[in-house]
Structure formats: structure tokens, C-alpha cells
C-alpha positions as CSV (number, residue, x, y, z in Angstrom):
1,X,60.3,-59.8,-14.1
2,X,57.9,-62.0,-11.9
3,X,59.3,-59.9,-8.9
4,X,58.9,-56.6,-10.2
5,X,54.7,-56.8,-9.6
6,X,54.7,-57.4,-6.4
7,X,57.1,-55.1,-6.0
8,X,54.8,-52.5,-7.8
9,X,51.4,-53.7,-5.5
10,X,53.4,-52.9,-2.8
11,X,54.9,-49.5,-3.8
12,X,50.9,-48.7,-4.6
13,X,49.5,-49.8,-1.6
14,X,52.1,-48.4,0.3
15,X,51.3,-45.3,3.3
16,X,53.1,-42.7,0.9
17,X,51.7,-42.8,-2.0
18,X,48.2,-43.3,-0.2
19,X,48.5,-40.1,1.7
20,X,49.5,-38.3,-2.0
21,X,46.7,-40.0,-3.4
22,X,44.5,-38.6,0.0
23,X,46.2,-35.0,-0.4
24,X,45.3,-34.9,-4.5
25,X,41.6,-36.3,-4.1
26,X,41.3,-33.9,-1.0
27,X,42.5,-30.8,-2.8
28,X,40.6,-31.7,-6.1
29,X,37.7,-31.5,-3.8
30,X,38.3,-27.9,-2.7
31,X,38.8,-26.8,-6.2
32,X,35.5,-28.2,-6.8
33,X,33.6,-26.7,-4.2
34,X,35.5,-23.2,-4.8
35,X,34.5,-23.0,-8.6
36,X,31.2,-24.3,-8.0
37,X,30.7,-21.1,-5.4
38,X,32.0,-18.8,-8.1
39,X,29.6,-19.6,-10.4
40,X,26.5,-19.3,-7.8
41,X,26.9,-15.3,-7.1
42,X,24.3,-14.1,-4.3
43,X,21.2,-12.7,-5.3
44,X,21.2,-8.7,-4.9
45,X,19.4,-7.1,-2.4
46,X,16.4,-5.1,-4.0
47,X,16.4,-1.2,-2.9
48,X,12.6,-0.3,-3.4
49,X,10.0,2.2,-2.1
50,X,6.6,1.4,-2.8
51,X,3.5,3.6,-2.1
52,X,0.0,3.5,-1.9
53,X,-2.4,6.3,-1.6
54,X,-6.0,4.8,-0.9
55,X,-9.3,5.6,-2.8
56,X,-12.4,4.3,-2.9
57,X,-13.4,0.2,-4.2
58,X,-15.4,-0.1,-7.4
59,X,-16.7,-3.1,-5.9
60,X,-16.4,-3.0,-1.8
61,X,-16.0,-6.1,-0.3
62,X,-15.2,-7.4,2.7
63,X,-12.0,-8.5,2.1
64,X,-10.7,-5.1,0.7
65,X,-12.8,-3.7,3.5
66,X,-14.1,-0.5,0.8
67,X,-10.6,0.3,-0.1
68,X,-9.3,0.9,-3.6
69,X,-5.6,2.2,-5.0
70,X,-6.2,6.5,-6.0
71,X,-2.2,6.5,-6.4
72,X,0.7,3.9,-7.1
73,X,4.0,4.0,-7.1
74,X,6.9,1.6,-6.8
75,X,10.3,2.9,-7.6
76,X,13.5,0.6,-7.5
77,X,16.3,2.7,-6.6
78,X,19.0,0.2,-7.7
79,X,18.0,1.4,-11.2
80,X,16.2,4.5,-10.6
81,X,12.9,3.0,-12.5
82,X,9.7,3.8,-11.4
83,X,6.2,2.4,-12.3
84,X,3.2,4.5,-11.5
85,X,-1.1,4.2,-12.0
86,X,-3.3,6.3,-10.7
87,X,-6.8,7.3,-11.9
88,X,-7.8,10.9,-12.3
89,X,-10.1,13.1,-10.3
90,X,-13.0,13.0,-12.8
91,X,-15.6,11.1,-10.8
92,X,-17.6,8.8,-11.1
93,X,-16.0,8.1,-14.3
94,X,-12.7,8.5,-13.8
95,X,-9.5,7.1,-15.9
96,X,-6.9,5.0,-14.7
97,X,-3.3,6.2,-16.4
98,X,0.2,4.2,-15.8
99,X,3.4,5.6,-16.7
100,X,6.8,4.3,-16.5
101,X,10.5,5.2,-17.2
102,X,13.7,5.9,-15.1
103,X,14.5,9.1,-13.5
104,X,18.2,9.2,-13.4
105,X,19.5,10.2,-9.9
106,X,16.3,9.1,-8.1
107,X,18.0,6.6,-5.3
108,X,20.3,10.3,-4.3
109,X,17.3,12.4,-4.5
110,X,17.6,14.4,-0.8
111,X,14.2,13.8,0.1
112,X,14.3,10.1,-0.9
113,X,17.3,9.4,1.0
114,X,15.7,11.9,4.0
115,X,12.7,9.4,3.8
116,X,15.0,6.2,4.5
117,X,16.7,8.4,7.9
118,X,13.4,9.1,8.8
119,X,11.7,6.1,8.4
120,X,13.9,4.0,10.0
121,X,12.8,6.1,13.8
122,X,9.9,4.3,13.9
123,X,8.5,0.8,15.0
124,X,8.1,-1.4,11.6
125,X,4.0,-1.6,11.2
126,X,2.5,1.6,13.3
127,X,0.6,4.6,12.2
128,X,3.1,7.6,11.5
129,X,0.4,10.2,11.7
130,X,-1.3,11.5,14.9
131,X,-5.3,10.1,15.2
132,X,-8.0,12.1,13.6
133,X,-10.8,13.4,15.6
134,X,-13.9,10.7,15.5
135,X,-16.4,12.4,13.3
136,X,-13.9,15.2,11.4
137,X,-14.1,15.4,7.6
138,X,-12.4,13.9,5.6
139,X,-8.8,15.1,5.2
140,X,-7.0,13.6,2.5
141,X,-6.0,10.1,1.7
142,X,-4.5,7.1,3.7
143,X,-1.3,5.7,2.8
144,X,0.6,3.0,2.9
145,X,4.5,2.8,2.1
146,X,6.6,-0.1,2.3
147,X,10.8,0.6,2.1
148,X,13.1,-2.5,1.4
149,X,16.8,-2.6,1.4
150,X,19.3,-5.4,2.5
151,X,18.2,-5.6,6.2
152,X,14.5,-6.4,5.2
153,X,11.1,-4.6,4.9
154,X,9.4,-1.6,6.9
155,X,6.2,-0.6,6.1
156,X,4.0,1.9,7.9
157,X,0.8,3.7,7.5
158,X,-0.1,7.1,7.6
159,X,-2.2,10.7,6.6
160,X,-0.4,13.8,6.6
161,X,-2.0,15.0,10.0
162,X,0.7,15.5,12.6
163,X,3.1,13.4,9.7
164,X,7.1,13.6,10.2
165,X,8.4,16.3,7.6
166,X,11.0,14.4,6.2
167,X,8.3,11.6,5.3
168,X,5.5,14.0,4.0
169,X,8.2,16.0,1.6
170,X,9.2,12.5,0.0
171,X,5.6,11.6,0.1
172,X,4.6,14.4,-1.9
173,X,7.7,13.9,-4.4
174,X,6.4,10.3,-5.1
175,X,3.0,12.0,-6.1
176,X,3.9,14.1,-8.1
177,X,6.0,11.7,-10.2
178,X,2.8,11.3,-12.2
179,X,3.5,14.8,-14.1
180,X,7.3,14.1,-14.6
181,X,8.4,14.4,-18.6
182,X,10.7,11.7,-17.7
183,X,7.8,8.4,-17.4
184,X,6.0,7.7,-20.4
185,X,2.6,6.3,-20.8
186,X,2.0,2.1,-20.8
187,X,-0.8,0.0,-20.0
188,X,-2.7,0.1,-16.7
189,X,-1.7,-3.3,-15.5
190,X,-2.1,-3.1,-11.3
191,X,-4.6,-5.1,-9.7
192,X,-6.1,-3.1,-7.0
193,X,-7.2,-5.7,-4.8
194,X,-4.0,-7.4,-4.9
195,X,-2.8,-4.5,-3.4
196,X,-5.4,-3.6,-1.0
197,X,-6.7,-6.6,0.4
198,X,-2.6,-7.9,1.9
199,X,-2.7,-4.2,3.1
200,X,-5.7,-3.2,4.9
201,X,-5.7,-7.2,6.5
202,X,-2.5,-6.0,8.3
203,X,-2.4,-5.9,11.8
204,X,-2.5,-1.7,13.2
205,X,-4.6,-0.8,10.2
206,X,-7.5,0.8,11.2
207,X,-8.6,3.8,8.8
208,X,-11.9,4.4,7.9
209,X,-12.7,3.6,4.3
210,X,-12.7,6.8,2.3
211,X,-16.3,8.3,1.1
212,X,-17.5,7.0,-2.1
213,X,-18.1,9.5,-5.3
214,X,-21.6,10.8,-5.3
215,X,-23.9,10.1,-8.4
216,X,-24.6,12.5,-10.8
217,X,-27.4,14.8,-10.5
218,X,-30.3,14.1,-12.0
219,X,-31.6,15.1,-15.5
220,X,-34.1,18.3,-15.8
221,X,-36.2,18.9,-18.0
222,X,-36.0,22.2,-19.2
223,X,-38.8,24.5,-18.8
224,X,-41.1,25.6,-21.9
């Protein structure tokens, strides 16, 4: 009996059961780290289109350089939501409306997916739209889209004068998401300068500011 422990010290301490002990401990390790990689799934890539149509600032500053959000619209095309706010054309005192739902179908929509094809031509950050003569009337409103996906972001600014077809059709479909059945009203909650102010600080922007909304006329007195 006194012989058998150091027998069984040595047997333990011997190279093979060392390296089987080494081999266990070093594939108890990889189980480890393959369940722990399981459990930690990537995050998904967001699919988004968001657009801004520029109006005129309640309060111009210099930050948001006189700019103010006339039309807004993100839409996630993994779910086919959309969130829009816009403010009527009933000026001075207009309203702001939001609306918000999902429009089934909306990330195969041709001229959503024509947008993507297009937009992806052009150099991230330029001006999509040819210049507009110094001193011509206005012509519509400035806008600003910004398209994500799993290879990043690409926005780009833009009027419809001398604008890529392909981007002015899915421009126009984006708009007019503020009439569709589908979105329901909810509560105006967009801050316009937190949209404005990142924007119109970005390097190539360089629209004018968009004319304010004149005052009403003045009272008369009727004549006796």
C-alpha cells in the first residue's frame, strides 16, 4: 500500500496524461469561445433612405444658416416603415403633420431600387443638380438625401434642375408619401435644427437659404 502513491504521483505527473490533460483544457477552451460567439450575433446592417426637402427657419440663425425642414422623410427598407413631417403650405401659419406606418413592398419599389443604381454613379457628398443662374427665382426646394446600406452612407444634395431621372422619380415618390392611406397620423416629434444645422455645416453645401413667407397684408378699414 505505501508503494502504490508514489506510484500514483508518478502516473499523474507523467508526459501522457499531461498532454490529455493539455488536449481536454485546450479543447474546453474552443468550446468556450465557439458558444460564446454564437450567442453574440452581428448587428444588422440598417437599409435606410432619408430625405430632406428644405424650407424656411422660424428662427434663422447662424448655425442653421436660415434653413428649416418643409419635408421629411426616413423610410427603413428592412421593414418597409416610414416616418414623415412636413408642414403645410398655409403660410405664415402653417401646420406641421407627421404620419407613420409601413408600406408593404416599399424596399422593391422600381423607383426606390432605380434610386440606389443611380445614386451610387456619383461622388458621396457633391451637388447632383446642375448650378442655378445667380439672380434666377426661386425654383423649388433644396434637398438633401442620405442612403445607407451595408457598405456605409452616401449622401448628396440637390434641386431638380438638370437632376438625374432615376433620382427625381424616387424623389417625387418620397413626397408624395405624405397622401398615402397607408401612414397614419402621430405626433410631430422632429427637431428641425437637429436636422438642418449637421446638414447645411457639410462641406459642398452652398444653396441659398429659401425666401421667407411674406406678412399678411395689412387691415383696411372699410369705407363708409
Amino acid at each position: 500500500m505505501e508503494n502504490s502513491v508514489p506510484y500514483l504521483l508518478n502516473l499523474v505527473l507523467s508526459p501522457m496524461p499531461r498532454t490529455i490533460v493539455y488536449i481536454l483544457l485546450l479543447c474546453f477552451g474552443l468550446v468556450s469561445c465557439t458558444d460564446d460567439t454564437l450567442t453574440k450575433a452581428p448587428e444588422p446592417a440598417r437599409h435606410t433612405i432619408e430625405l430632406v426637402a428644405f424650407g424656411f427657419a422660424d428662427n434663422p440663425t447662424e448655425e442653421n444658416k436660415g434653413f428649416g425642414v418643409a419635408y421629411y422623410c426616413y423610410a427603413d427598407l428592412d421593414t418597409d416603415s416610414v416616418f414623415i413631417q412636413y408642414r403645410t403650405d398655409s403660410r405664415p401659419d402653417y401646420i406641421t403633420i407627421a404620419k407613420t406606418g409601413t408600406i408593404k413592398g416599399l424596399s422593391k419599389e422600381p423607383r426606390i431600387l432605380a434610386y440606389q443604381q443611380a445614386i451610387a454613379k456619383y461622388e458621396n457628398g457633391t451637388t447632383l443638380s446642375t448650378p442655378i443662374e445667380e439672380g434666377a427665382l426661386y425654383c423649388g426646394p433644396t434637398y438633401y438625401s442620405k442612403y445607407t446600406n451595408k457598405d456605409g452612407e452616401r449622401f448628396h444634395f440637390y434641386t431638380t434642375h438638370g437632376l438625374d431621372n432615376s433620382i427625381e422619380l424616387a424623389t417625387r415618390f418620397l413626397v408624395a408619401l405624405q397622401s398615402d392611406s397607408r401612414l397614419t397620423d402621430t405626433t410631430p416629434s422632429l427637431d428641425e435644427d437637429k436636422v438642418t444645422v449637421p446638414v447645411v455645416n457639410l462641406p459642398g453645401f452652398n444653396f441659398r437659404p429659401p425666401p421667407q413667407p411674406l406678412p399678411p397684408p395689412p387691415a383696411r378699414a372699410k369705407a363708409k
